[in-house]
MISEMI-474616 format. One record per residue (C-alpha): residue in one letter; x, y, z. Coordinates in steps of 0.1 Angstrom, whole numbers, plus 2048, in hexadecimal, padded with zeros to 3 digits. Layout:
N
AXYZ/...
***
This chain:
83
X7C385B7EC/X7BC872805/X7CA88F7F1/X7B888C7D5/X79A8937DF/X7A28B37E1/X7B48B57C0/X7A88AF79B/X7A5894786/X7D288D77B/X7D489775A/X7F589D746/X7EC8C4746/X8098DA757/X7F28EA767/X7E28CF779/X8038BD780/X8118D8791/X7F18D77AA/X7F68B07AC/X8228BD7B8/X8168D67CD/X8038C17E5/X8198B07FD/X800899807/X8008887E4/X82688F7DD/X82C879804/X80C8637FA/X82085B7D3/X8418577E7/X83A83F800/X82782E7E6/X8468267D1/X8568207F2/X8408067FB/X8457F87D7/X8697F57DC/X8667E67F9/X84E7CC7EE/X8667C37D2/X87E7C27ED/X86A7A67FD/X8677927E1/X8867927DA/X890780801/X871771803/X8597537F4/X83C7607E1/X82474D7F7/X82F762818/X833780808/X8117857F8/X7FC77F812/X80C79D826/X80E7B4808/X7E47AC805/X7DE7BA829/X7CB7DF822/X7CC7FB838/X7A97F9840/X7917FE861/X78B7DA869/X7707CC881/X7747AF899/X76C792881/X78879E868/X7A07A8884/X79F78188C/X7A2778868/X7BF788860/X7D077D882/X7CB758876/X7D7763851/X7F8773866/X7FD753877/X7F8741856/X816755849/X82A750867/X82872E862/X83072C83E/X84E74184A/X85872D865/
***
């Protein structure tokens, strides 16, 4: 996300692809990305739906005190399902 601020809208033009390559920012961004996706399917794979989902919801987001707690009892919550 971060990278592409700086770059142009992705189009299938050669030119603008090889922009989208050269920045390794978006090349690690895309690859941890697919990473992640792999792993997810990973989890799925070993693990109900119903524990599984509620971690993969959890953004990477600044969160104030009120949400902190929330997603603390939503962790427990899956804990428990897990347990």
């Amino acid at each position: 996300k971060q990278a592409t601020r700086t770059l142009p809208k992705l189009t299938l033009r050669p030119e603008v692809l090889r922009l989208y390559l050269a920045s390794s920012t978006w090349v690690l961004g895309t690859g941890l990305d697919l990473l992640g996706a792999v792993l997810m399917i990973a989890a799925f794979a070993q693990a109900p739906v119903s524990v599984v989902q509620p971690v993969s919801a959890v953004g990477l987001e600044r969160l104030r005190p009120a949400e902190w707690l929330s997603a603390c009892i939503a962790f427990a919550g899956v804990l428990g399902l897990g347990v």
